[in-house]
C-alpha positions in Angstrom: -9.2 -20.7 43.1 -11.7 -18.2 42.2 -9.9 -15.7 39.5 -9.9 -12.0 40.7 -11.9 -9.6 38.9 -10.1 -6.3 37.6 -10.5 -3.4 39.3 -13.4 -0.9 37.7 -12.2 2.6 35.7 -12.1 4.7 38.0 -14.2 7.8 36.9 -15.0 6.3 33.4 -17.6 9.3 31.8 -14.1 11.4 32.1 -13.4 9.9 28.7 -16.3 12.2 27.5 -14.4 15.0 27.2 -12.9 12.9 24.1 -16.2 13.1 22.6 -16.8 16.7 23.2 -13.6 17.6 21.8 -15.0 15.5 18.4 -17.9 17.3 18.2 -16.4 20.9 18.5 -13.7 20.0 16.2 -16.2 18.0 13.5 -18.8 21.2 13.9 -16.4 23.9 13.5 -14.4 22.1 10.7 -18.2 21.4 8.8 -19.6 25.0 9.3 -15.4 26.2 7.7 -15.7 23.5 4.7 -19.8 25.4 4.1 -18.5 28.7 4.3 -15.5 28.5 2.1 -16.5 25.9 -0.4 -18.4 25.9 -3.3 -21.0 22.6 -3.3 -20.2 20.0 -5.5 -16.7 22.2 -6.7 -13.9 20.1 -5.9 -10.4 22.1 -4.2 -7.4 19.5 -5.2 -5.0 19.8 -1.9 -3.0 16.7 -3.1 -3.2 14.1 -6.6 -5.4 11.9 -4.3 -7.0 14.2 -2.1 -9.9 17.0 -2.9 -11.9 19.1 -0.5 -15.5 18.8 -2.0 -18.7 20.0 -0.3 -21.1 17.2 -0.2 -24.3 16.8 1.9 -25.4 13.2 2.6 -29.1 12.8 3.6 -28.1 8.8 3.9 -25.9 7.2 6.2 -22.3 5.9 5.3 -21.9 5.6 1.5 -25.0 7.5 1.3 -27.2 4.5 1.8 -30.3 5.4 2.1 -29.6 8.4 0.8 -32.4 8.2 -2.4 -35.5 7.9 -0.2 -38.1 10.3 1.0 -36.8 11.6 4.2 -37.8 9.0 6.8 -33.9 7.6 7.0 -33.0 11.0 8.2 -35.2 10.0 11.8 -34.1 6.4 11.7 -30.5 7.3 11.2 -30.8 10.0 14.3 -32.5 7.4 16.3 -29.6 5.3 16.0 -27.3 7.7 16.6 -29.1 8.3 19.9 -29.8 4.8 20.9 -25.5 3.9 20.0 -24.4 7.1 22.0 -26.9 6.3 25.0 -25.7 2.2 24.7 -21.8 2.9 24.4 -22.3 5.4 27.3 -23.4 2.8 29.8 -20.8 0.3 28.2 -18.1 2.8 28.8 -19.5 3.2 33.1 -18.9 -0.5 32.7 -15.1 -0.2 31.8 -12.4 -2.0 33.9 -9.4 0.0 35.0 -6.6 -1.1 32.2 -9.7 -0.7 29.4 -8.2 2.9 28.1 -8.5 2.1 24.5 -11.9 1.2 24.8 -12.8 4.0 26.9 -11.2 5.9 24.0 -12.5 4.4 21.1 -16.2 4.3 22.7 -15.6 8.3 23.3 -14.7 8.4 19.9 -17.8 6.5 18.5 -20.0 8.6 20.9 -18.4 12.4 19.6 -18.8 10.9 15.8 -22.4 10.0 16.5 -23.2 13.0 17.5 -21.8 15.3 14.9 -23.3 13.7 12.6 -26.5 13.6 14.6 -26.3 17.4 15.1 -26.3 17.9 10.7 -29.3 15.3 10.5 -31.7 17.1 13.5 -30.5 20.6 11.9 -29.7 20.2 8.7 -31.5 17.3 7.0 -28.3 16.0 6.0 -24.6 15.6 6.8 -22.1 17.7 5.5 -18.7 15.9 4.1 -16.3 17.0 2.4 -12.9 15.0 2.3 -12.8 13.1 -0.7 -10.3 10.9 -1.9 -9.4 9.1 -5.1 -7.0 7.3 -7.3 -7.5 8.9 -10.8 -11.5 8.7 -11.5 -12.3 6.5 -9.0 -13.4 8.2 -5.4 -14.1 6.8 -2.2 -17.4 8.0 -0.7 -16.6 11.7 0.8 -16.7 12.1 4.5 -15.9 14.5 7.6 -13.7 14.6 10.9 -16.9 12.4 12.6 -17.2 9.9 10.2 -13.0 9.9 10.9 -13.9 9.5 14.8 -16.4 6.6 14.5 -13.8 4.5 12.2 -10.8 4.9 14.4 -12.9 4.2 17.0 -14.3 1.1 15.8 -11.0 0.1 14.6 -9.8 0.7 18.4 -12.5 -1.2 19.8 -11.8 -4.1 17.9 -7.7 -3.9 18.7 -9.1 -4.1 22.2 -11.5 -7.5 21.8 -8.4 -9.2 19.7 -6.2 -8.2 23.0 -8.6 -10.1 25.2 -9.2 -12.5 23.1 -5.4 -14.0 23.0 -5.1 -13.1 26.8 -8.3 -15.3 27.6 -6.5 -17.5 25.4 -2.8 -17.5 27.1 -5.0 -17.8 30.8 -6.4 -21.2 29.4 -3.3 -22.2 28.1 -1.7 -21.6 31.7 -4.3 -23.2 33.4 
């Protein structure tokens, strides 16, 4: 007997308006961290946890980030291309996919915040940092924030349909 196929998301680029909210909230939070801090001057909020204004012209942990300027088109073509890809991906979506249709929208609004610094700026702007004593971890922003949980969602999701496509064979 031939299995059913879920129903498709019904209105799936509604899920955008996740993304836009990213990029208003990454923007607005980057152009407050350049006006009030001081580059390179960390502000200590907590023992682990500095606001420092940082701009990246590489990609995460500023890979990249040493060469002449050509990563800064590579990096935004990628951006482009992942945004344009997990936009059809999201149309695609069945009806119970909500956490991927989240965590794409998140990946989408991250790419292009930091898009936006790379086409305007030359660089992206971070400035969370945290450490443990000397040692930090790379500093980041609200997008970089999006793109992880996002990632972090989309791969709850393909564990979850993994071990269902595993408890259908099982049955079967």
């Amino acid at each position: 007997m031939p299995e059913l196929q879920a129903k498709p998301m019904s209105r799936p680029l509604r899920w955008l308006w996740l993304s836009v909210a990213v990029v208003v909230l990454d923007l607005g939070s980057k152009a407050l961290a350049s006006s009030l801090l001081i580059y390179g001057q960390p502000v200590e909020l907590l023992p682990v946890f500095n606001l420092t204004l940082l701009h990246n012209t590489g990609a995460a942990f500023s890979f990249l980030a040493e060469h002449g300027g050509w990563q800064r088109w590579l990096f935004a073509l990628i951006a482009i291309g992942a945004s344009i890809g997990l936009t059809v991906w999201l149309t695609r979506l069945r009806a119970h996919e909500k956490l991927m249709a989240a965590s794409l929208a998140l990946v989408i609004g991250g790419a292009l915040g930091n898009l936006y610094d790379r086409l305007v700026h030359g660089y992206v702007v971070d400035f969370l940092s945290f450490h443990w004593q000397s040692h930090y971890f790379p500093a980041f922003n609200l997008a970089d924030t999006a793109i992880t949980l996002g990632a972090i969602g989309m791969i709850l999701e393909s564990l979850r349909d993994a071990r269902g496509d595993r408890d259908k064979a099982s049955r079967s």
